[in-house]
C-alpha positions as CSV (number, residue, x, y, z in Angstrom):
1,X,7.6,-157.6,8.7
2,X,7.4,-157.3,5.3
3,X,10.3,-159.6,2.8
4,X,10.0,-158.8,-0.6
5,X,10.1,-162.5,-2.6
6,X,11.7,-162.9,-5.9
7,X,9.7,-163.2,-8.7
8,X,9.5,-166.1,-10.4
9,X,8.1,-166.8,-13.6
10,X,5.6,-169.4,-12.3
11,X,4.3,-166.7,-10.3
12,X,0.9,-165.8,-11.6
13,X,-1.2,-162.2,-12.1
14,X,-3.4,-160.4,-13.2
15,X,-4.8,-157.0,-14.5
16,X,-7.1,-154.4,-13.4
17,X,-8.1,-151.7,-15.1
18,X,-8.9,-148.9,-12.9
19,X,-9.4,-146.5,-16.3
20,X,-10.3,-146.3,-19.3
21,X,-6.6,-145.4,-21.6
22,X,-7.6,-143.3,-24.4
23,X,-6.0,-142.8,-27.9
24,X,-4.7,-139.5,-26.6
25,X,-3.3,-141.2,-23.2
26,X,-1.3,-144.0,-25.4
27,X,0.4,-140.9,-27.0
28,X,1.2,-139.0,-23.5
29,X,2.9,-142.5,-22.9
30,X,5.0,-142.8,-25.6
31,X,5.9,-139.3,-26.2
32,X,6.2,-137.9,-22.9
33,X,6.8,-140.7,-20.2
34,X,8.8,-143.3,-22.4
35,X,11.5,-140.6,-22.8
36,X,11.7,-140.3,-18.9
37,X,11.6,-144.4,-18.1
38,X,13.2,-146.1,-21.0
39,X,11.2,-148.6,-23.2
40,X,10.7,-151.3,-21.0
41,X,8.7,-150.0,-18.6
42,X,6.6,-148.9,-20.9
43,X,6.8,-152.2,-23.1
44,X,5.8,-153.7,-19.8
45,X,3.0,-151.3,-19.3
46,X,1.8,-151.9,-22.9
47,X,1.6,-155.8,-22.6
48,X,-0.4,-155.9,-19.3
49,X,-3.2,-153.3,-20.8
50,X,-3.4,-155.7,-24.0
51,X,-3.4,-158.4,-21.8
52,X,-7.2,-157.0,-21.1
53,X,-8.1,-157.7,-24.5
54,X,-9.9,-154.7,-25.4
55,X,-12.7,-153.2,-23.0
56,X,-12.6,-155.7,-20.1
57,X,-12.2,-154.6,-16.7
58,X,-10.1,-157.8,-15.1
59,X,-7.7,-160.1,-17.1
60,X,-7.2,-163.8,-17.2
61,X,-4.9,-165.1,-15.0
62,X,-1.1,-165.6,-16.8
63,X,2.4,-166.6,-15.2
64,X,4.9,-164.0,-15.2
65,X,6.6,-166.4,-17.7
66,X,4.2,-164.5,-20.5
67,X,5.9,-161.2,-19.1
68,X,9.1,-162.5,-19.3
69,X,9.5,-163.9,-23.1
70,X,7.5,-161.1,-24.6
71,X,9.8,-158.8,-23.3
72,X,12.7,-160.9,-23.9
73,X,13.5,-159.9,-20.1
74,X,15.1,-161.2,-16.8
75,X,13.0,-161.1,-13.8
76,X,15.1,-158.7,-12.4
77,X,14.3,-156.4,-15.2
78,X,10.6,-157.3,-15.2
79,X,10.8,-156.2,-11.1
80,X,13.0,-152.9,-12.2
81,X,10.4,-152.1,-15.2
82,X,7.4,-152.3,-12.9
83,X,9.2,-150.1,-10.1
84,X,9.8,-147.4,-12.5
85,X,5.5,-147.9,-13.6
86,X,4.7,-147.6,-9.9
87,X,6.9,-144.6,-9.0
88,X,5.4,-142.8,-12.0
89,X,1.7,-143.7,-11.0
90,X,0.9,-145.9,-13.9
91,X,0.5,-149.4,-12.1
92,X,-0.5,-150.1,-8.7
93,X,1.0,-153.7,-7.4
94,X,-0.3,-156.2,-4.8
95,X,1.0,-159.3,-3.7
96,X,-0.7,-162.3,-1.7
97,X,2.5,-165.0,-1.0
98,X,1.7,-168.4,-1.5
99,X,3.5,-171.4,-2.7
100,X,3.3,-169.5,-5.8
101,X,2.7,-165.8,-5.2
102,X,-0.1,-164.1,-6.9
103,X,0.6,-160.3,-8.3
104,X,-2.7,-157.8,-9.0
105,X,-1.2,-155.1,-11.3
106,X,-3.7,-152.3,-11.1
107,X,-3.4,-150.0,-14.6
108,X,-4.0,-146.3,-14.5
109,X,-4.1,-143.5,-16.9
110,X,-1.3,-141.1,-17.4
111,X,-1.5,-137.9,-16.4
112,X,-3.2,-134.9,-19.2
113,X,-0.3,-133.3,-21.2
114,X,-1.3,-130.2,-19.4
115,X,-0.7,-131.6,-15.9
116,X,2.5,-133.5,-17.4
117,X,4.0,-130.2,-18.8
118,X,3.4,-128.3,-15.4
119,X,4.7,-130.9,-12.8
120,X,7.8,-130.1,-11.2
121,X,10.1,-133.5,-11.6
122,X,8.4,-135.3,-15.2
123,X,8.6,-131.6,-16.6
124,X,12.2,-131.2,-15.5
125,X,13.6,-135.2,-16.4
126,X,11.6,-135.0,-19.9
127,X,13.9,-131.8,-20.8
128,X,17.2,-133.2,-19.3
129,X,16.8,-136.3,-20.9
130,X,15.3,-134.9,-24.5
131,X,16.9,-131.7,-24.5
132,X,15.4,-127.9,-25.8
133,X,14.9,-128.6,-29.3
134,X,12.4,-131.8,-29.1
135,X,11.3,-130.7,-26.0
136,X,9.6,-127.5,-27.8
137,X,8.1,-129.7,-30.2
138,X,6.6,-132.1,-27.5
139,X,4.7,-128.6,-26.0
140,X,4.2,-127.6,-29.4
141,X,2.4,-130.8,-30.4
142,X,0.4,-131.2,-27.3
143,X,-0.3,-127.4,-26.8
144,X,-4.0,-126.6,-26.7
145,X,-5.2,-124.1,-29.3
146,X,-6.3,-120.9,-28.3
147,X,-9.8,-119.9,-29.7
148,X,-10.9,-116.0,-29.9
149,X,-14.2,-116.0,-27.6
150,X,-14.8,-111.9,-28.3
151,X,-18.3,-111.5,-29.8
152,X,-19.7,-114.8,-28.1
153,X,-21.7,-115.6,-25.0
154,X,-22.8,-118.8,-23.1
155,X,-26.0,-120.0,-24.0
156,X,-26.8,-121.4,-20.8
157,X,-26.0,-117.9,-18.9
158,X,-27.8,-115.8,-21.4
159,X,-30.9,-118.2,-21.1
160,X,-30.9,-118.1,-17.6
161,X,-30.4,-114.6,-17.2
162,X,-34.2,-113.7,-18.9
């Protein structure tokens, strides 16, 4: 049976990246999911991917005591904050108990504005909690431009056509 421990600052981690977070996916973050999960998820989310220190693919070990004074947080918080990361797909957790348990937080990219804009619940909470007004700019902003084809071809298909 499964007993979910407290977390204690002692308690150590560390990160995986399972993706590579792009310029354009740091901006989905904080203009499309930070108005669904508050800033502390996304705080949270923010200090574990710098924890990687730029392109590395696992970090150093850290106690959750790092977490917890850079986000001038309570564990409880810090628990609440990664919840909301998992239920929106961002962080994967794992936890091996110990004397001192040992957390992997797996990161993951967001998902395209496109996909974001057309899913049934972020599309939905984003204009509840944002309302009409800056949720046309969000669409706006993020909206891919439409480029008039007529006249053109595909090189590939005309070349393979002869």
């Amino acid at each position: 049976m499964y007993m979910n421990p407290s977390l204690l600052p002692a308690d150590s981690y560390i990160v995986i990246n399972k993706s590579i977070i792009t310029e354009e996916e740091k901006k989905i973050i904080n203009m499309l999911y930070l108005p669904i999960t508050g800033p502390l998820p996304i705080m949270l989310y923010n200090i574990l991917l710098n924890d990687l220190d730029k392109l590395e693919i696992i970090s150093e070990v850290s106690t959750h005591a790092h977490l917890l004074s850079n986000l001038h947080t309570t564990t409880n918080e810090l628990v609440e904050a990664r919840n909301v990361l998992e239920a929106i797909g961002l962080i994967k957790t794992y936890l091996k108990t110990d004397t001192i348990n040992n957390y992997i937080y797996e990161l993951y990219s967001p998902v395209s504005s496109h996909e974001f804009f057309s899913h049934p619940i972020f599309n939905i909470v984003l204009y509840n909690n944002i309302g009409k007004r800056e949720y046309d700019k969000l669409v706006a902003y993020f909206k891919m431009p439409k480029i008039n084809k007529d006249g053109y071809f595909k090189i590939w298909e005309k070349w393979w056509s002869n």
